[in-house]
C-alpha atoms as one frame of an Amber mdcrd trajectory, in Angstrom:
protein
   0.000   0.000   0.000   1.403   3.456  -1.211   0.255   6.371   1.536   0.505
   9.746  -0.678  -0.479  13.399   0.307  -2.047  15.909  -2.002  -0.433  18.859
  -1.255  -2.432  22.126  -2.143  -1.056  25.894  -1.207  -3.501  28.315  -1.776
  -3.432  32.112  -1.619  -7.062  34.323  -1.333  -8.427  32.095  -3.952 -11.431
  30.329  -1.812 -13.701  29.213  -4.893 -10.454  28.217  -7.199  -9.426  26.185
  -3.904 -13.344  24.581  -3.400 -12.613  23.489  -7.758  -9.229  21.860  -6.783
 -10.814  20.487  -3.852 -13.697  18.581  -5.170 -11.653  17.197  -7.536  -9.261
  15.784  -5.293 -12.783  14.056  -3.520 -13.672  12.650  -6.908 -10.243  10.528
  -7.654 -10.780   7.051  -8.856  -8.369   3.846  -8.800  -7.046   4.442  -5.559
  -7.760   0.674  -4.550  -4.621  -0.529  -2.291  -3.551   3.171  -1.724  -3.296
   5.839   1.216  -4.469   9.478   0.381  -4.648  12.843   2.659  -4.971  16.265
   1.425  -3.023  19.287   2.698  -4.257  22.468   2.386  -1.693  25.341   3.492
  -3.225  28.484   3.521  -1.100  31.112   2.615  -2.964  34.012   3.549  -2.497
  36.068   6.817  -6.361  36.577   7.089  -7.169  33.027   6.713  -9.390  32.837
   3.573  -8.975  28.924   2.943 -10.480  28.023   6.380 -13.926  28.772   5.395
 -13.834  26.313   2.438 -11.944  23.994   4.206 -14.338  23.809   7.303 -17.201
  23.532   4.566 -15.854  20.507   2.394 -14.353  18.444   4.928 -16.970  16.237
   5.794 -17.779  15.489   2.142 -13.873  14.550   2.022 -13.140  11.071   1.314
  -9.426  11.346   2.652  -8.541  12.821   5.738  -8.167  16.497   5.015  -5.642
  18.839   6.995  -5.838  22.519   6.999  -2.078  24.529   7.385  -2.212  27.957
   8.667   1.097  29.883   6.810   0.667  33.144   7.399   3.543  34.472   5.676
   3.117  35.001   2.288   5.266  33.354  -0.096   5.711  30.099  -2.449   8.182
  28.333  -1.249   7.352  28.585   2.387   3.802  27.465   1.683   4.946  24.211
   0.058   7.738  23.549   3.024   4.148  24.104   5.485   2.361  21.526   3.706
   5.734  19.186   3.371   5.579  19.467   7.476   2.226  18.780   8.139   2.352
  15.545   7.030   4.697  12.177   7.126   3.743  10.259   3.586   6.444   9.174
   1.643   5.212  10.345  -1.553   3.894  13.885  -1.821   1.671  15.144  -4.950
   1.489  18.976  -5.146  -1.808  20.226  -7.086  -2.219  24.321  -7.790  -5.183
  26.115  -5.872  -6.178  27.255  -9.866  -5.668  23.532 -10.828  -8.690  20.922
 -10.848  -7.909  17.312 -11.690  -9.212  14.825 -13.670 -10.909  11.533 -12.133
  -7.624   9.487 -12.632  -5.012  11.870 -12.022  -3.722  10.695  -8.892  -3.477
   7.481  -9.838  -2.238   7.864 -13.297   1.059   9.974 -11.424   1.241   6.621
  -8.812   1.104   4.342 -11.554   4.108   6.353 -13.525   5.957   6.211 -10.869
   6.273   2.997 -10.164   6.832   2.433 -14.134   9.283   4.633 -14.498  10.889
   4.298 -10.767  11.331   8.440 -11.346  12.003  10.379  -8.113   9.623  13.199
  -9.591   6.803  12.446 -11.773   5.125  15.178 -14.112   1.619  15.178 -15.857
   0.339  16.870 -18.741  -1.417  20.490 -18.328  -4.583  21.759 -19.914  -4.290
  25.751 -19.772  -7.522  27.498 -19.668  -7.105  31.063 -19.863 -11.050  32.435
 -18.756 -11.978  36.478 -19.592  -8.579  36.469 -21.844  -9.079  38.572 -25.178
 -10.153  36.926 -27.777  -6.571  37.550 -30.392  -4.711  36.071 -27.177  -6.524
  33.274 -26.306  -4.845  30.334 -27.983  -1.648  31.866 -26.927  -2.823  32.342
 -23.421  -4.591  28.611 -23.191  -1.205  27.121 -24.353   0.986  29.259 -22.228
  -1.025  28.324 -18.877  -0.355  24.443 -20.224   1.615  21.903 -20.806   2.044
  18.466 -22.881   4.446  15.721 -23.305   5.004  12.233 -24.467   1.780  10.404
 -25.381   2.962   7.142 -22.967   4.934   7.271 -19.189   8.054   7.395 -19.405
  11.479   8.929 -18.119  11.840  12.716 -19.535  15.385  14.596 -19.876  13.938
  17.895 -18.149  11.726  18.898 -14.954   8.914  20.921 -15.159   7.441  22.937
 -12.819   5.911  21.383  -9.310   2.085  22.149  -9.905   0.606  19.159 -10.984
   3.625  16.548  -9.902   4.345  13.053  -7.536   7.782  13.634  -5.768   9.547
  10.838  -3.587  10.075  12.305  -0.392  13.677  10.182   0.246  15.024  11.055
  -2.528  13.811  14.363  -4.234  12.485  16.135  -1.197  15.612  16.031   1.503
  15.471  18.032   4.269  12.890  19.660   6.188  12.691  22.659   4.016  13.604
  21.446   0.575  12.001  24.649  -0.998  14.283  27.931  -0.729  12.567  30.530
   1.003  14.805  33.085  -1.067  12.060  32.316  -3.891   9.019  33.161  -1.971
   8.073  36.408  -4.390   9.938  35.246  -7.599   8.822  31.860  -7.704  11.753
  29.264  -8.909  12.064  27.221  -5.825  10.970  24.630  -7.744  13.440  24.469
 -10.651  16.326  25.191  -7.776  15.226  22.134  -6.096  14.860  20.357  -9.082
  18.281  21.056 -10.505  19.437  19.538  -7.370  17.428  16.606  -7.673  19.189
  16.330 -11.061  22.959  16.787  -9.811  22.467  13.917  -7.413  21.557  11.610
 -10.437  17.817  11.838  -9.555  15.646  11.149 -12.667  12.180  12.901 -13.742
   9.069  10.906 -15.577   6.136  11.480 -17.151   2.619  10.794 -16.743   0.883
  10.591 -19.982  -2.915  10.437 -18.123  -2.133  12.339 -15.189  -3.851  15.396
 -16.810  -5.414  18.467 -14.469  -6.871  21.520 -16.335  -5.404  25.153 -15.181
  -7.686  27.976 -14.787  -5.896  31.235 -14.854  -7.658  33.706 -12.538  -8.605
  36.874 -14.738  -5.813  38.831 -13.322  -3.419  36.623 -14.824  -5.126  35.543
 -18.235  -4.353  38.616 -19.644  -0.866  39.559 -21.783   0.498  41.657 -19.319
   0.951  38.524 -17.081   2.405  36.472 -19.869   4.547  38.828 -20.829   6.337
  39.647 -17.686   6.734  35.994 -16.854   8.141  35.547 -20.833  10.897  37.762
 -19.374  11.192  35.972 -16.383  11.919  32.708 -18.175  14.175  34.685 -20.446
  15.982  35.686 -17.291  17.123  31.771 -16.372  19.910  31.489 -19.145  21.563
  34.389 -18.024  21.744  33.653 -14.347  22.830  30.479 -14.391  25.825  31.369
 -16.875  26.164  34.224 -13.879  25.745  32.268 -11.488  28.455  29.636 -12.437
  30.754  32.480 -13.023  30.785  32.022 -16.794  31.201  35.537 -18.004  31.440
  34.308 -21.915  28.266  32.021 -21.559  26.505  35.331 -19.835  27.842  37.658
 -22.552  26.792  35.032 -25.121  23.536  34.912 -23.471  22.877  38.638 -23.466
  24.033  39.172 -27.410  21.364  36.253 -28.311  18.967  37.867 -26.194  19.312
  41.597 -27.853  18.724  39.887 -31.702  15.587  38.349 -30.106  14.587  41.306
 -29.027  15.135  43.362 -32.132  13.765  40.587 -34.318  10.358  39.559 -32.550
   9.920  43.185 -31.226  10.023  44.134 -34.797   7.661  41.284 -35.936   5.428
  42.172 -33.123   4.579  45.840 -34.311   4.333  44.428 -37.911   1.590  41.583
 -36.475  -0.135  44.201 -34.425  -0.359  46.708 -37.343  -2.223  43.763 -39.030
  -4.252  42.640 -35.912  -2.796  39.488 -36.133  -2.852  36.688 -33.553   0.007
  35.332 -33.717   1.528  39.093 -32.575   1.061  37.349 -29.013   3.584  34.563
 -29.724   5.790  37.241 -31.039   5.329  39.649 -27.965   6.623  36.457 -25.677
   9.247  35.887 -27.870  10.234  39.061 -28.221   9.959  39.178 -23.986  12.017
  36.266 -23.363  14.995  38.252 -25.275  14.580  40.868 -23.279  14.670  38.991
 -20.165  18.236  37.516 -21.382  19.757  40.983 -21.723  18.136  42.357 -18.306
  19.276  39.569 -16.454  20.144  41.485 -13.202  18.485  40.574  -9.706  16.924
  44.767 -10.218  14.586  43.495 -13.309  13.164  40.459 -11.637   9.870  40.222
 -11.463   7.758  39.153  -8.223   5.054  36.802  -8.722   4.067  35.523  -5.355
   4.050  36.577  -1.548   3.392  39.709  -0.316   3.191  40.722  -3.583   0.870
  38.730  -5.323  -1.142  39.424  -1.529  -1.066  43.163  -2.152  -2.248  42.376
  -6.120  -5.404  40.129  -4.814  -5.931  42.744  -2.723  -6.256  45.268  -5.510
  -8.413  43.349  -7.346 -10.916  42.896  -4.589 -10.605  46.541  -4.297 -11.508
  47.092  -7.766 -14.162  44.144  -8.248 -15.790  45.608  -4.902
């Protein structure tokens, strides 16, 4: 018997939480396995207890509510990693709801593929986007891979993922609290995972759709995590000290720039779609040349709080 933990931070997003919650109730093929659910509220006001108090005894696991007050990514996910013991730990998005067989699909890849982190296929949903950006926006807020399990060269990112605890989640605060507003802990720990000759698989029906809140599914978002992505080249080379591979970095990053930017206003002009492709191309260039700790963008913590707390404003 396999005992696993659903893992699910949440920030100010009660209804988005209930979604991800439900669906977590509604897993099938679990036969022969252990499941809890973690919920680590990430909120200093508390919003996830409400839901929380209201689902639980419709929950078929047992189903734990974590209080972490301070804002930020990576300290959420070490909450939830200490609330509970289970040797394998599945981490699901508060914007994420799963299909029927997720969880088992992820379970049954792993022990396929003996992977110390298992990843499953995203479908992006981007809800209120505009209508020239929505293909763009649906694909950006997904992800897809192989059509069969199997072991995969690169990690993706921890939303929708099975991790071994022994072996790809050492420590009692695997995540780097350094990344609570710029997001990353989970590539850092990831890379790690990867130096100590960890391996990564794939989970070909271990599919959860994404729903992008509307203050994300819009361009602006995109955009400013296209440069954020755009960044990662850049830093490593600086953070390895390799001045050439930064420099060589930076001078492909100023043609992309100059080339998409271009093809951008061109697409626009025509009110093309495909502008939006070239606007995150054009974005991760930029990100390459404007590498420097003073451009990064913060996507979580306090500052995603005070941003939720804008749009309440606003919607209010």
């Amino acid at each position: 018997m396999a005992r696993v933990a659903v893992v699910i931070p949440t920030l100010r997003r009660p209804d988005s939480l209930a979604r991800a919650l439900r669906s977590t109730f509604a897993q099938t093929g679990l036969e022969g396995h252990e499941v809890e659910v973690v919920v680590v509220d990430n909120d200093p006001a508390g919003a996830a207890a409400d839901p929380v108090r209201t689902l639980r005894p419709v929950s078929p696991f047992p189903l734990t509510y974590v209080a972490a007050p301070r804002p930020g990514v990576a300290t959420a996910r070490n909450a939830g990693l200490a609330a509970t013991t289970a040797p394998l730990i599945a981490f699901l998005d508060d914007d994420q709801e799963a299909a029927a067989g997720w969880l088992a699909a992820l379970l049954s890849a792993q022990a396929r593929t003996g992977a110390d982190v298992v990843f499953g296929p995203i479908t992006g949903v981007a809800e209120g986007a505009p209508e020239w950006a929505r293909a763009h926006l649906d694909a950006f807020f997904g992800r897809e891979g192989p059509d069969h399990d199997r072991l995969i060269d690169k990690p993706w990112g921890c939303g929708n993922a099975l991790l071994v605890r022994a072996t790809a989640l050492p420590g009692d605060a695997p995540f780097d609290v350094a990344a609570d507003e710029l997001g990353g802990e989970d590539d850092a720990l990831f890379a790690r995972v990867k130096a100590a000759g960890g391996r990564f698989g794939w989970a070909a029906r271990a599919r959860v759709s994404e729903i992008a809140p509307p203050h994300r599914a819009t361009m602006a978002y995109a955009l400013r995590r296209a440069f954020a992505y755009g960044q990662g080249p850049s830093q490593e080379a600086r953070a390895r000290g390799d001045w050439p591979g930064l420099l060589g970095w930076m001078a492909v990053g100023a043609v992309q720039t100059a080339v998409w930017a271009a093809a951008s206003a061109g697409l626009w002009l025509l009110r093309r779609p495909s502008r939006a492709r070239a606007m995150d191309r054009a974005a991760r260039g930029l990100g390459k040349v404007l590498w420097a700790p003073l451009f990064e963008p913060r996507f979580y913590g306090a500052r995603e709080l005070a941003r939720l707390e804008r749009v309440s404003r606003s919607d209010g």
